[in-house]
BALOBA-1460 file (C-alpha; in Angstrom, 3 decimals):
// residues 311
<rec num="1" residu="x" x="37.525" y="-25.232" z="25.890"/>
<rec num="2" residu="x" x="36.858" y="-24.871" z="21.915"/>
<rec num="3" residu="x" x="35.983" y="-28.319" z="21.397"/>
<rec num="4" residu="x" x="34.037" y="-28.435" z="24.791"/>
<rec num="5" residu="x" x="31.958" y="-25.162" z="23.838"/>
<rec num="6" residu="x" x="31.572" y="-26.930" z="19.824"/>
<rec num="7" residu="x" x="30.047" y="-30.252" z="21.649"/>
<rec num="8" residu="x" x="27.233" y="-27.929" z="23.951"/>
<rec num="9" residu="x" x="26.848" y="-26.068" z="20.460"/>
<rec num="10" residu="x" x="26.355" y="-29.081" z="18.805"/>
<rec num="11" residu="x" x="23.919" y="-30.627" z="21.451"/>
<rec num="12" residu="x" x="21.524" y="-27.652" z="21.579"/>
<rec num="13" residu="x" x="21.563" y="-27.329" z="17.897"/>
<rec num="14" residu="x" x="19.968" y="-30.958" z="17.826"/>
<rec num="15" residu="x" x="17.856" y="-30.540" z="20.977"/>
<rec num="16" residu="x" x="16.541" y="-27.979" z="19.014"/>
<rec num="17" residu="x" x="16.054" y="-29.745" z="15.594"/>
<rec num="18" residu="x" x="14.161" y="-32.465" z="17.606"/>
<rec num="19" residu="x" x="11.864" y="-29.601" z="19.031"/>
<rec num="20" residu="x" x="11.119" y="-28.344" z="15.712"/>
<rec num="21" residu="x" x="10.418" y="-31.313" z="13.839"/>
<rec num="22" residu="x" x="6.541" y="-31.223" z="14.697"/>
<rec num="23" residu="x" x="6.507" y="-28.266" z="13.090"/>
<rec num="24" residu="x" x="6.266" y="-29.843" z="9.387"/>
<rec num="25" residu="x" x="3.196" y="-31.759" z="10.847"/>
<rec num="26" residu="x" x="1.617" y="-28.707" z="12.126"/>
<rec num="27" residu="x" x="2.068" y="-26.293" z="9.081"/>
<rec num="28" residu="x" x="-1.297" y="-27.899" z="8.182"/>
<rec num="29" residu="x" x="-2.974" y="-26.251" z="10.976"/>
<rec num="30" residu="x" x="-1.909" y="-22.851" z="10.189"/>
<rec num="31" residu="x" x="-4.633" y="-21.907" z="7.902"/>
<rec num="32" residu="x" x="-7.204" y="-22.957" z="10.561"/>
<rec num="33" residu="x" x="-5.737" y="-20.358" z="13.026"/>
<rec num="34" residu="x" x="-5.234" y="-17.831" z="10.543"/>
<rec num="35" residu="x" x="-9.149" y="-17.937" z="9.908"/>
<rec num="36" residu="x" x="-9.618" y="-17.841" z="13.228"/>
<rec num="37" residu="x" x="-7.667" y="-14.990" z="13.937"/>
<rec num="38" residu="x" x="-9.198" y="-12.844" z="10.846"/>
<rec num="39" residu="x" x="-12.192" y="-13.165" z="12.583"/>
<rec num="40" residu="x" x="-14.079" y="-15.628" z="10.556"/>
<rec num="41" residu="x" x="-16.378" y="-17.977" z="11.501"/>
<rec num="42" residu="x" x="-15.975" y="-21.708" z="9.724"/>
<rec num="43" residu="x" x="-19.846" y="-22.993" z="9.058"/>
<rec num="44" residu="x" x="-21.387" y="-25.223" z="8.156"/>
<rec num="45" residu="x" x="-20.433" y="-27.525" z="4.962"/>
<rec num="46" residu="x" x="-20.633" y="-26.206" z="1.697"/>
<rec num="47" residu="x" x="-23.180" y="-27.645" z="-0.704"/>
<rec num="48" residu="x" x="-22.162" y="-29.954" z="-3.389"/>
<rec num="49" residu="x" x="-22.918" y="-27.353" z="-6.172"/>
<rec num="50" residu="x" x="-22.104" y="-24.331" z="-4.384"/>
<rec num="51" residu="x" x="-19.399" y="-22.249" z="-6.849"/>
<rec num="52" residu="x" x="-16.326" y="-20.821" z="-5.816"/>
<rec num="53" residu="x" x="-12.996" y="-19.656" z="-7.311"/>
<rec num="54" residu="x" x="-9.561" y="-20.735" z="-6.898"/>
<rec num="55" residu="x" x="-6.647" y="-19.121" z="-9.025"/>
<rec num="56" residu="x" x="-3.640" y="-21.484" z="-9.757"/>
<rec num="57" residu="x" x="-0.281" y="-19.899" z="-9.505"/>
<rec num="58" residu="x" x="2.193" y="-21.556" z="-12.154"/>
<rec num="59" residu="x" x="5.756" y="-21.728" z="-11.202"/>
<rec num="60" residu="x" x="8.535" y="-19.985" z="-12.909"/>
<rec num="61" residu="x" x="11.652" y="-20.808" z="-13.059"/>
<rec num="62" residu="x" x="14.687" y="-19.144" z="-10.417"/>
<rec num="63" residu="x" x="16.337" y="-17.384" z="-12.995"/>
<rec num="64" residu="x" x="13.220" y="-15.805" z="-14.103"/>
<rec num="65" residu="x" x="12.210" y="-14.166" z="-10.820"/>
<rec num="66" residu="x" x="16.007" y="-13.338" z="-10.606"/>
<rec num="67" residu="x" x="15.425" y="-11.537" z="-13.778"/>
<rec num="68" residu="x" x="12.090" y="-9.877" z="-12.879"/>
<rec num="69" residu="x" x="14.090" y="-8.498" z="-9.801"/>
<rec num="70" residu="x" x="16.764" y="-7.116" z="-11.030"/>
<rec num="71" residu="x" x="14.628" y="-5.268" z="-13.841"/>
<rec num="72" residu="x" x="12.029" y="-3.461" z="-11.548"/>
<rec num="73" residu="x" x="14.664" y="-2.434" z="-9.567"/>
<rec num="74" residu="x" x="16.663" y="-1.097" z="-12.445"/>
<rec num="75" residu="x" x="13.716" y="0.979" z="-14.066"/>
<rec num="76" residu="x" x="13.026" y="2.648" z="-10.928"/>
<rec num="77" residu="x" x="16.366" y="3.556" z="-10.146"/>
<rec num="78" residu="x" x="17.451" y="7.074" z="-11.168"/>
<rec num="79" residu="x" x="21.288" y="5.989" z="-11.647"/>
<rec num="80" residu="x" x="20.142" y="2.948" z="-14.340"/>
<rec num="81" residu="x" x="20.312" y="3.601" z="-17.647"/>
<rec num="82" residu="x" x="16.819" y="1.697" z="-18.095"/>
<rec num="83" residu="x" x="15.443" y="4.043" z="-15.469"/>
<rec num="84" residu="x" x="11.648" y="4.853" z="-16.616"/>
<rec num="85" residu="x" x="11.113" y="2.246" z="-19.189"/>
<rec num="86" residu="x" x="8.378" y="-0.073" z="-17.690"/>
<rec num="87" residu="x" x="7.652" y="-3.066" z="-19.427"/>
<rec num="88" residu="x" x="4.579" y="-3.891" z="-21.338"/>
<rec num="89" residu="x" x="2.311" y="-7.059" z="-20.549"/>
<rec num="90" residu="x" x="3.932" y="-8.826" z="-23.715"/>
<rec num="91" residu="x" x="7.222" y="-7.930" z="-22.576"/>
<rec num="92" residu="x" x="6.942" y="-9.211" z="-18.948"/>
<rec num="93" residu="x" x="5.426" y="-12.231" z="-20.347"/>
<rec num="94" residu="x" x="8.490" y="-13.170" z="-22.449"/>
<rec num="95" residu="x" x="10.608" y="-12.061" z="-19.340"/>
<rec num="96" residu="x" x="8.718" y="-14.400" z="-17.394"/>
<rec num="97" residu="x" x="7.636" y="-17.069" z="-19.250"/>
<rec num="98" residu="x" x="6.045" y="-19.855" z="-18.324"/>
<rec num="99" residu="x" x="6.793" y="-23.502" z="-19.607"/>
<rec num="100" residu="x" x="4.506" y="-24.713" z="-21.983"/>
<rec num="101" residu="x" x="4.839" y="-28.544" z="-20.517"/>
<rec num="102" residu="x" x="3.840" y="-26.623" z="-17.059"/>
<rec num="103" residu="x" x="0.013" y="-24.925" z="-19.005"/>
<rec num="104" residu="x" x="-0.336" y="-28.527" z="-20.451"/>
<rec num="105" residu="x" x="-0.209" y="-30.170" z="-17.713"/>
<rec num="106" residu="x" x="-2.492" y="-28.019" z="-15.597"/>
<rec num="107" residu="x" x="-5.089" y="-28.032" z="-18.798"/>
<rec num="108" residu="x" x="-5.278" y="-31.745" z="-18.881"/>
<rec num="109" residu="x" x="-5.497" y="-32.533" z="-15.463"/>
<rec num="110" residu="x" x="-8.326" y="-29.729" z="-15.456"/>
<rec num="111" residu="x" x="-10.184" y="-31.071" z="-18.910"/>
<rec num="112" residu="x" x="-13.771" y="-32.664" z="-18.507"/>
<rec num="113" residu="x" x="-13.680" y="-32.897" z="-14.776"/>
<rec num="114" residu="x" x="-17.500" y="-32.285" z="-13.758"/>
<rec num="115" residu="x" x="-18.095" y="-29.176" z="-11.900"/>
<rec num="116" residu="x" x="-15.391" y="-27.861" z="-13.135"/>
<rec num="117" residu="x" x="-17.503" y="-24.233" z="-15.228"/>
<rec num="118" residu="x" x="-14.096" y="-22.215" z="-16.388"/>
<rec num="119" residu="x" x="-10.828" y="-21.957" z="-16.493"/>
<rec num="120" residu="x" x="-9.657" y="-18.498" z="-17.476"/>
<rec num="121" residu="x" x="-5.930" y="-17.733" z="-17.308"/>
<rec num="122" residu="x" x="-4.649" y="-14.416" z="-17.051"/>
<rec num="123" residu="x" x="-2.757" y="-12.377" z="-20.113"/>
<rec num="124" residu="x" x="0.912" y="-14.027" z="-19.389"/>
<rec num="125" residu="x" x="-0.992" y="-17.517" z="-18.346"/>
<rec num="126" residu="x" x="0.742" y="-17.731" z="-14.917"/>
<rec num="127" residu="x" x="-2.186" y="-17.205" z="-13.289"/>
<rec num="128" residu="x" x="-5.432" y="-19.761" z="-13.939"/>
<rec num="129" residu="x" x="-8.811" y="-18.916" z="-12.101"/>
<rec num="130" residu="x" x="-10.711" y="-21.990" z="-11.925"/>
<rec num="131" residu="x" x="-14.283" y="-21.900" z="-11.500"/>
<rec num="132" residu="x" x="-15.700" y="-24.779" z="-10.107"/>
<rec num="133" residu="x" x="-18.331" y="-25.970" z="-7.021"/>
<rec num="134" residu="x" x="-17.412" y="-27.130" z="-3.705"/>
<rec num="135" residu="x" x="-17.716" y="-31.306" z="-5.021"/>
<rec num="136" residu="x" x="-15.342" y="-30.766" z="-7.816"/>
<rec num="137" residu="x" x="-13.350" y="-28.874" z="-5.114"/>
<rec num="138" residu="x" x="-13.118" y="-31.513" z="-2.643"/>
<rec num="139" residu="x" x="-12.152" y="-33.763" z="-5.142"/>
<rec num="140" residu="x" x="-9.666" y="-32.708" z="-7.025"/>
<rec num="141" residu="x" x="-7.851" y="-31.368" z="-3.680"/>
<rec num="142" residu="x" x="-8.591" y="-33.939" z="-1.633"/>
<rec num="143" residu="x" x="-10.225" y="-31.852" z="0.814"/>
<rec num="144" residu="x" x="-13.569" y="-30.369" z="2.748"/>
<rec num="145" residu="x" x="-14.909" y="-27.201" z="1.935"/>
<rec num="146" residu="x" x="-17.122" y="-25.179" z="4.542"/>
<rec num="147" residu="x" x="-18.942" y="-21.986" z="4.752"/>
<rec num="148" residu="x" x="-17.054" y="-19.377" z="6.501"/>
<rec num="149" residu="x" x="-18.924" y="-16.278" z="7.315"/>
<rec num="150" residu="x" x="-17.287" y="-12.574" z="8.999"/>
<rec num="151" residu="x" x="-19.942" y="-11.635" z="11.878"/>
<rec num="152" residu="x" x="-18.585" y="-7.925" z="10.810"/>
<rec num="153" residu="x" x="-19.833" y="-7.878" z="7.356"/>
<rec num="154" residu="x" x="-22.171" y="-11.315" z="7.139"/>
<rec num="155" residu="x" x="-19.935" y="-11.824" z="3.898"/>
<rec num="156" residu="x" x="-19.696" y="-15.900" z="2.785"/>
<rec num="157" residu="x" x="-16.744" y="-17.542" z="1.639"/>
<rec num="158" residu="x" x="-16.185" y="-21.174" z="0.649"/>
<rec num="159" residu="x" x="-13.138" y="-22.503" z="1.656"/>
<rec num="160" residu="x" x="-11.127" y="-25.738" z="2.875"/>
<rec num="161" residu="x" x="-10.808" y="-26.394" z="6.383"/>
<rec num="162" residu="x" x="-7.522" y="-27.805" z="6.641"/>
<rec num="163" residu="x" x="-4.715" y="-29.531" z="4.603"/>
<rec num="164" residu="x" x="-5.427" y="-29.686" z="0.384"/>
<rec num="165" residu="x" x="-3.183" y="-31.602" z="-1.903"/>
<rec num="166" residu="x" x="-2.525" y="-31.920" z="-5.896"/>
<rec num="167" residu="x" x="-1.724" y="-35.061" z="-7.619"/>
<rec num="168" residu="x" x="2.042" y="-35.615" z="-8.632"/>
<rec num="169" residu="x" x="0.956" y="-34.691" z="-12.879"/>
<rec num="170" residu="x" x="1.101" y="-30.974" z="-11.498"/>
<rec num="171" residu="x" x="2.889" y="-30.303" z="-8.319"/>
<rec num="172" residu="x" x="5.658" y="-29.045" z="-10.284"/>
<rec num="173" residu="x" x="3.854" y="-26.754" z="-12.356"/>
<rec num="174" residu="x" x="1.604" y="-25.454" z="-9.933"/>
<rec num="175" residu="x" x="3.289" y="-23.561" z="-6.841"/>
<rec num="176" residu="x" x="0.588" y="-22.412" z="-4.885"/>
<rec num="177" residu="x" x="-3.440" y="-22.770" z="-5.144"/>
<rec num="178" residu="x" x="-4.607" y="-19.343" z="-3.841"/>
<rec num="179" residu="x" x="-8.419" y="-18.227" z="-2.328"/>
<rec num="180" residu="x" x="-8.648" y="-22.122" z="-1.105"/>
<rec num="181" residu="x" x="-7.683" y="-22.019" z="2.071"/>
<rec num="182" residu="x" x="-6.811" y="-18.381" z="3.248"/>
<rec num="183" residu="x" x="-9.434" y="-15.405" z="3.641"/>
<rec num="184" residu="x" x="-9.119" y="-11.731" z="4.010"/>
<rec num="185" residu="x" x="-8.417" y="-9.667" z="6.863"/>
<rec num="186" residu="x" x="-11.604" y="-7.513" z="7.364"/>
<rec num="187" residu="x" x="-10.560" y="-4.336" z="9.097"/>
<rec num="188" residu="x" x="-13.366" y="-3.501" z="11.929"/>
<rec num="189" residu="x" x="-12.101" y="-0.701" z="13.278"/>
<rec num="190" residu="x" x="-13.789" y="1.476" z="10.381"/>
<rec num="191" residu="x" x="-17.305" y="2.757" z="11.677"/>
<rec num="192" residu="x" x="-19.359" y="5.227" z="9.882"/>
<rec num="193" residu="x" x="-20.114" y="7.828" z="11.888"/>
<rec num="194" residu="x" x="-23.442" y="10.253" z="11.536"/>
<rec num="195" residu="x" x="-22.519" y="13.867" z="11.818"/>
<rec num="196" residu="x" x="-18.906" y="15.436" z="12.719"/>
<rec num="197" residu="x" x="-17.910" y="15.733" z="15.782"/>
<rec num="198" residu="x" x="-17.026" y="19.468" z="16.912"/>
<rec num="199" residu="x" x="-13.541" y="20.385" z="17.237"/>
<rec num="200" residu="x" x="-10.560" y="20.628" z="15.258"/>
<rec num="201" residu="x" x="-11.584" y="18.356" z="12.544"/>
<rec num="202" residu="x" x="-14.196" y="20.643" z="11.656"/>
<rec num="203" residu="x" x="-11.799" y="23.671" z="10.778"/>
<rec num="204" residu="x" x="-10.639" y="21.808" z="7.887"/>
<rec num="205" residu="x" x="-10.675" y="23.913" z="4.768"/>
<rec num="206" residu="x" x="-13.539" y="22.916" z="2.283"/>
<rec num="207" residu="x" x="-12.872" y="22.997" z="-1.458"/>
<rec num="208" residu="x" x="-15.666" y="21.434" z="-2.241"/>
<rec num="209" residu="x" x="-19.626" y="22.583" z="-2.746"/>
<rec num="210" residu="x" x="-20.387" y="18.727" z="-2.367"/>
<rec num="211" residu="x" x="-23.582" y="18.237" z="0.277"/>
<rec num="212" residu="x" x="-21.692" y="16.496" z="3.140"/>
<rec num="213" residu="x" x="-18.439" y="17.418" z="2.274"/>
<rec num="214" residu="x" x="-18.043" y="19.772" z="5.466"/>
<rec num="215" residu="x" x="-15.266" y="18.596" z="7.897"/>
<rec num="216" residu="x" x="-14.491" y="16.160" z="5.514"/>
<rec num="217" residu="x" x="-11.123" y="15.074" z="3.910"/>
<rec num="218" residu="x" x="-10.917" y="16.869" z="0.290"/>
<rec num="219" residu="x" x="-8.369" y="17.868" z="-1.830"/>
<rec num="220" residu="x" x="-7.969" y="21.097" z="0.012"/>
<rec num="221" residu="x" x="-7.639" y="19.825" z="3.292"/>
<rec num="222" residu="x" x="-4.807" y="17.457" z="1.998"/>
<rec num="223" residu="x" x="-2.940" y="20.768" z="-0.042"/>
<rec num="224" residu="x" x="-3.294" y="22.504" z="3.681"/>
<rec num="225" residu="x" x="-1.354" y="19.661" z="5.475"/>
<rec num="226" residu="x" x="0.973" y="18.606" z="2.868"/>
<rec num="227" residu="x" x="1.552" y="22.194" z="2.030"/>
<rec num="228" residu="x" x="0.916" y="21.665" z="-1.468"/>
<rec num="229" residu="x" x="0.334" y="25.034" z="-3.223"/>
<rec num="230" residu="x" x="-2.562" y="26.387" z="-5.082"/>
<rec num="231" residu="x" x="-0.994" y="27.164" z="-8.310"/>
<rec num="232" residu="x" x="1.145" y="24.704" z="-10.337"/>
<rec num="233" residu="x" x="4.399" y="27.014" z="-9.526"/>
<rec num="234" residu="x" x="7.585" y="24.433" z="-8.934"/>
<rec num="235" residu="x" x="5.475" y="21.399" z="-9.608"/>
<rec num="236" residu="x" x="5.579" y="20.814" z="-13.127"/>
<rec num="237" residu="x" x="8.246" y="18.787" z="-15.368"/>
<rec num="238" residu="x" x="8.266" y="17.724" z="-18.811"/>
<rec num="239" residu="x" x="7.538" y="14.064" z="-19.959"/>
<rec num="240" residu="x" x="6.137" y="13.584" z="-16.058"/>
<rec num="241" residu="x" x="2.592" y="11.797" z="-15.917"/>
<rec num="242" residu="x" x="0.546" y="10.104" z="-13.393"/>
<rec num="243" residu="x" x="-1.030" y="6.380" z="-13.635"/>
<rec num="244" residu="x" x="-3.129" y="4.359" z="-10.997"/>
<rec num="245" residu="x" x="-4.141" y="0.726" z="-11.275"/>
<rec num="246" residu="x" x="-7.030" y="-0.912" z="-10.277"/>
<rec num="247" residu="x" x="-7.773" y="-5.012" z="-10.174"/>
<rec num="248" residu="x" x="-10.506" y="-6.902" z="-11.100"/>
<rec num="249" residu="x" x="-10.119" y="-10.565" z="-10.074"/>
<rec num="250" residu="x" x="-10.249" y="-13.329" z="-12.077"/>
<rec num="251" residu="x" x="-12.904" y="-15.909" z="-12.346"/>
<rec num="252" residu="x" x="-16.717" y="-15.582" z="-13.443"/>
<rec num="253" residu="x" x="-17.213" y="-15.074" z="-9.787"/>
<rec num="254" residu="x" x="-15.969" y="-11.677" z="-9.777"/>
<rec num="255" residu="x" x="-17.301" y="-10.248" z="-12.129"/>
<rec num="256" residu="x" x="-19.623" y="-8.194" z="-10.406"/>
<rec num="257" residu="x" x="-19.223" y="-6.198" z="-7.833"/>
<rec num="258" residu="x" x="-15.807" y="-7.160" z="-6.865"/>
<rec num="259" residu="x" x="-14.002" y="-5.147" z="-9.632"/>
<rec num="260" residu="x" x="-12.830" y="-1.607" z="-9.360"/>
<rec num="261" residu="x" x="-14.237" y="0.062" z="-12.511"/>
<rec num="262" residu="x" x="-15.089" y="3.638" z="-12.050"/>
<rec num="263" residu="x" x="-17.687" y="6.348" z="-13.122"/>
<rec num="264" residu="x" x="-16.654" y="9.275" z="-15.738"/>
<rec num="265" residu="x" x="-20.147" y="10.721" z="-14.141"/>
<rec num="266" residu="x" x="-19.013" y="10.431" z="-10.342"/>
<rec num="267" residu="x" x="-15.250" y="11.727" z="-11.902"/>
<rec num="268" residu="x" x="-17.179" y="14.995" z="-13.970"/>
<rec num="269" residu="x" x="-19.276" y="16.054" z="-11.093"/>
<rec num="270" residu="x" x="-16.406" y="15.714" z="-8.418"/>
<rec num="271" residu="x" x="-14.061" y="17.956" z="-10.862"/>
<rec num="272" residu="x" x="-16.888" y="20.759" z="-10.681"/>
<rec num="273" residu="x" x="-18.044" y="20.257" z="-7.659"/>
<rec num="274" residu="x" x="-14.341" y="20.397" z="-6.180"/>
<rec num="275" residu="x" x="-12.763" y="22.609" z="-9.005"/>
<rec num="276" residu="x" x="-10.365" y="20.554" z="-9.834"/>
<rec num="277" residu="x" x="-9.387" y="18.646" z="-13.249"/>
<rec num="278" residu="x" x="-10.022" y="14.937" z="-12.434"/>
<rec num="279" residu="x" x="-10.001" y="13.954" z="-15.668"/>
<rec num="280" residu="x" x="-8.660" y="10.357" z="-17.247"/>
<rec num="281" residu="x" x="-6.649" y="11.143" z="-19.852"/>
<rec num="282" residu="x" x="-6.062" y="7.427" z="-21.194"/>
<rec num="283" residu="x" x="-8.272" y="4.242" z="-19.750"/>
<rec num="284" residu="x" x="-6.198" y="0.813" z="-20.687"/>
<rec num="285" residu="x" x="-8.348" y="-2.253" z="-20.364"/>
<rec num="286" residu="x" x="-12.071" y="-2.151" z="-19.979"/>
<rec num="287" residu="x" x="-14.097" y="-0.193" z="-17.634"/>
<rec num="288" residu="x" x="-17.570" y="-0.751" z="-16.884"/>
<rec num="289" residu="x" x="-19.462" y="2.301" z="-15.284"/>
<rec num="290" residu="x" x="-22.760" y="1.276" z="-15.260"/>
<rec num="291" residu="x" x="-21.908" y="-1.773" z="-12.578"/>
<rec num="292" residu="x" x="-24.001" y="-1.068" z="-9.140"/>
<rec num="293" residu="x" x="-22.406" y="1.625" z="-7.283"/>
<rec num="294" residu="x" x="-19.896" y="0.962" z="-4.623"/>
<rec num="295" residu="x" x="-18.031" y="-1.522" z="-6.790"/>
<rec num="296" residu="x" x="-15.486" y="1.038" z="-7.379"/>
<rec num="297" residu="x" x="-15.304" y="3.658" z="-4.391"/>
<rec num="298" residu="x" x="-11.605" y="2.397" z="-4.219"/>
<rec num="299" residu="x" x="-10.940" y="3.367" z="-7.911"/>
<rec num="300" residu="x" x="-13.311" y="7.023" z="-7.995"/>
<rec num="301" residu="x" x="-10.858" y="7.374" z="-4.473"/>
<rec num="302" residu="x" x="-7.696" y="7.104" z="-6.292"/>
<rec num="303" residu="x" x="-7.902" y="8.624" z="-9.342"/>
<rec num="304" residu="x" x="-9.722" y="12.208" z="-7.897"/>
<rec num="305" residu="x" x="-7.548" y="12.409" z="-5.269"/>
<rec num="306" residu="x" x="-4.769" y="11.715" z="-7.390"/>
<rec num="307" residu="x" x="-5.143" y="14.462" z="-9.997"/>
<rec num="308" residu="x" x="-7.359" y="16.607" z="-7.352"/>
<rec num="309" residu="x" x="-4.010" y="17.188" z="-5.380"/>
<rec num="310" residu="x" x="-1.529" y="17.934" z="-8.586"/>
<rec num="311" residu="x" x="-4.670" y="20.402" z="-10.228"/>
């Protein structure tokens, strides 16, 4: 009966190896129905000298990402003795280095290509934004790049529409090519809506002398259903601090009005306006406050909600 019930085992293990084996040939498609499902729409072909950015992710070694592992679990475990102490940029770059024949490689293959503007790696250098248009694209990834446009937002992204490949001086320093092929999810269930509707929404307590702010979501409406009190009784602790971090991504291309800087303006009048102390104690890395407004709602969100709740 045990050898009978191994053989049907057997059988239906490679019944079902033999069903699977397309799979490999239709990972390829994935990325099509992935855009399709996000709600894009693939256009028509991009133009020759169209730019776009692609960020090359280098690959580190096992042991390394074993390593990172087991450190940001130890720092933000109370019980481990390194509990707390967060590495710096320079120390997560020698914790996960990157091998020098790997940044060669990807530099030469890279060098004096035409349409090929900049190649900026990040601080460690496992990340490389590559700047270049949709020719030197197709080219040096052997694929097709098209328009793809969200009817929600009439936003235009370049990508490929199907398979890309790299040539064999880099596929093993190079583990994934990112912003080629996939796009965002655009969330279209947000709406903005005109006025507030009556009802229970709009016997939420206002803190804030803000126009508009009425029925809103402040930092007293938040204290009221979190129960968070007024005064700073039980909620204080020595050596305790707050941080938030915003992203900027790499590549000339987003530079603009795809980074999250924020306003000290927009931060000064919501503190009065909301009495509460939103202030940013230390800034680490640039901030640009003067970009067109809007780049950083995400960023002016975090950081005066953040303090506006522990004022």
């Amino acid at each position: 009966f045990w050898k009978a019930r191994q053989h049907r085992s057997r059988q239906r293990l490679i019944r079902t190896r033999s069903r699977m084996m397309p799979i490999a040939k239709l990972m390829v498609l994935l990325p099509c129905l992935v855009i399709a499902w996000s709600g894009w729409h693939a256009a028509e072909r991009a133009a020759p000298g169209e730019d776009m950015t692609v960020h090359l992710m280098l690959r580190h070694s096992p042991s390394a990402i074993v390593k990172l592992e087991r450190t940001l679990v130890a720092v933000s475990d109370p019980r481990s003795t390194l509990y707390g102490k967060h590495l710096s940029i320079e120390q997560l770059g020698e914790l996960m280095p990157v091998d020098e024949h790997h940044k060669l490689a990807v530099a030469e293959w890279l060098a004096g290509e035409t349409g090929v503007s900049e190649v900026l790696p990040n601080h460690n250098g496992d990340i490389v934004a590559v700047t270049l248009t949709a020719a030197a694209a197709e080219r040096l990834f052997a694929t097709r790049i098209h328009r793809f446009r969200h009817p929600f937002t009439n936003e235009v992204l370049l990508r490929a529409t199907g398979s890309y490949t790299l040539p064999q001086s880099v596929t093993a320093a190079i583990a994934a090519v990112a912003d080629l092929v996939g796009l965002p999810n655009i969330d279209t269930s947000i709406r903005a809506v005109s006025s507030v509707s009556p009802g229970p929404i709009s016997m939420l307590p206002n803190s804030c002398s803000l126009l508009g702010c009425a029925g809103k979501i402040t930092p007293g409406a938040l204290k009221q259903r979190y129960k968070i009190p007024e005064d700073a009784t039980g909620m204080t602790a020595a050596g305790n601090s707050m941080a938030v971090a915003e992203f900027c991504p790499l590549g000339s291309g987003a530079l603009g009005t795809k980074c999250q800087y924020f306003s000290p303006a927009d931060i000064a009048e919501f503190s009065d306006k909301c009495h509460v102390n939103a202030t940013v104690d230390t800034i680490i890395g640039p901030n640009k406050p003067n970009v067109p407004w809007g780049s950083g709602i995400e960023a002016l969100l975090d950081i005066e909600f953040t303090r506006g709740l522990a004022d």
